[in-house]
N, C-alpha and C positions, 0 to 999 in steps of 0.2 A: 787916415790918421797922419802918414807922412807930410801931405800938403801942409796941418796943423801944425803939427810937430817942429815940423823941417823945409818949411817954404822954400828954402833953393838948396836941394839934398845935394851934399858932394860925396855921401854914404864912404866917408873919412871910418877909418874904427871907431874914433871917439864918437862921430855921429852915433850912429849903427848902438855901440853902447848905448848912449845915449836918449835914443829910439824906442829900443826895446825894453829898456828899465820905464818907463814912460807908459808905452804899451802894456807894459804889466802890473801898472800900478794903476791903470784905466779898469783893467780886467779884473782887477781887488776890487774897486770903487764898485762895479756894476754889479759881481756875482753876490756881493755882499749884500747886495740889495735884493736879490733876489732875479736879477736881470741876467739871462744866461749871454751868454758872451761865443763867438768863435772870431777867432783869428786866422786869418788866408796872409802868410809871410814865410820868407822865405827864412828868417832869422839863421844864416847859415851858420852861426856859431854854438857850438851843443850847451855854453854856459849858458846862454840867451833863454833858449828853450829848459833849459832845468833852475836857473832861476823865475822863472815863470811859476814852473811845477811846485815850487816850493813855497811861491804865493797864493797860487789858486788853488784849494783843499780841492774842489769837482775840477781838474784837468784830465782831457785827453790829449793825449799826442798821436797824430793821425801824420805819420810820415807819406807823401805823395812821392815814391821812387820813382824819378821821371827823366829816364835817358836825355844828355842834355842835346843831340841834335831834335829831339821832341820838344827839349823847351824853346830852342832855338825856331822850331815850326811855327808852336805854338804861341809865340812871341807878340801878342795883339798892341802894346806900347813901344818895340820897337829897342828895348833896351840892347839888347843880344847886337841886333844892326847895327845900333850907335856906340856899343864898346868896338865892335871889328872894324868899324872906321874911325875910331877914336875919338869920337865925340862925348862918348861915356866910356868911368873907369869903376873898378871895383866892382866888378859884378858878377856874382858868385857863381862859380863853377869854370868859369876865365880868369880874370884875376884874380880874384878872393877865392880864396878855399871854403868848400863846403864840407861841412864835417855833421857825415848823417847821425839820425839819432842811434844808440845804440842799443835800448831798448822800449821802443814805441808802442802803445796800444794799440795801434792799427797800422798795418802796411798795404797800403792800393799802388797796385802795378799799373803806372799811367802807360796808355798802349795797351795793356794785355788784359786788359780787367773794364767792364762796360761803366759807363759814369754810374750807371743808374744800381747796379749791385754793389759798387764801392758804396755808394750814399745811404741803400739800404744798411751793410754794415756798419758804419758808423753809428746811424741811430740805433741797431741793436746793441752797439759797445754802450752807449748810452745811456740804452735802457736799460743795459745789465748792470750797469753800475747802478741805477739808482736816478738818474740826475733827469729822464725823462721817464713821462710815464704813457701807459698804452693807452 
């Protein structure tokens, strides 16, 4: 969606706003249709993510607590590299502040928790709600 969105992202605030108001108004269009939707974003600012919530009736918030020398491991684009040689700015948990959710439906401990029984959780959060069924 960034590519779309934000063809040459300088992930400015006003981007980043910009972004996730967009993103959330993607995520209205589809669930309304019937189209289930998930989102994989870092949206580090807690408005981002509760304005969301307050468009999407079926949201969860699945916070991924994830130590950032783990994000920093985990780093497959390289972003983490390219801010510590300053290629790249604003990127949350180094220069932009991340501001975790406060109270999420789900918390998966990245590191201490196996992918595959966080992923089972989630779909039973899901299911409990209603939004999948068995």
């Amino acid at each position: 969606m960034r590519r779309t969105f934000t063809p040459r992202p300088n992930y400015s605030e006003e981007e980043r706003d910009s972004f996730y108001k967009q993103m959330a108004y993607v995520g209205v269009l589809l669930t309304e249709h019937g189209v289930p939707v998930i989102f994989d974003a870092t949206a580090n600012r807690r408005a981002y993510r509760d304005q969301a919530r307050r468009q999407i009736p079926q949201f969860v918030e699945v916070y991924v607590d994830c130590p950032l020398e783990l994000c920093m491991a985990r780093d497959p684009k390289g972003i983490y590299r390219n801010a510590r040689q300053e290629a790249a700015n604003n990127v949350p948990g180094l220069e932009a502040s991340y501001e975790p959710p406060e109270n999420p439906d789900i918390v998966v401990r990245a590191g201490q928790e196996a992918s595959e029984i966080a992923a089972k959780r989630v779909i039973a959060k899901l299911t409990e709600k209603g939004y999948l069924r068995d």
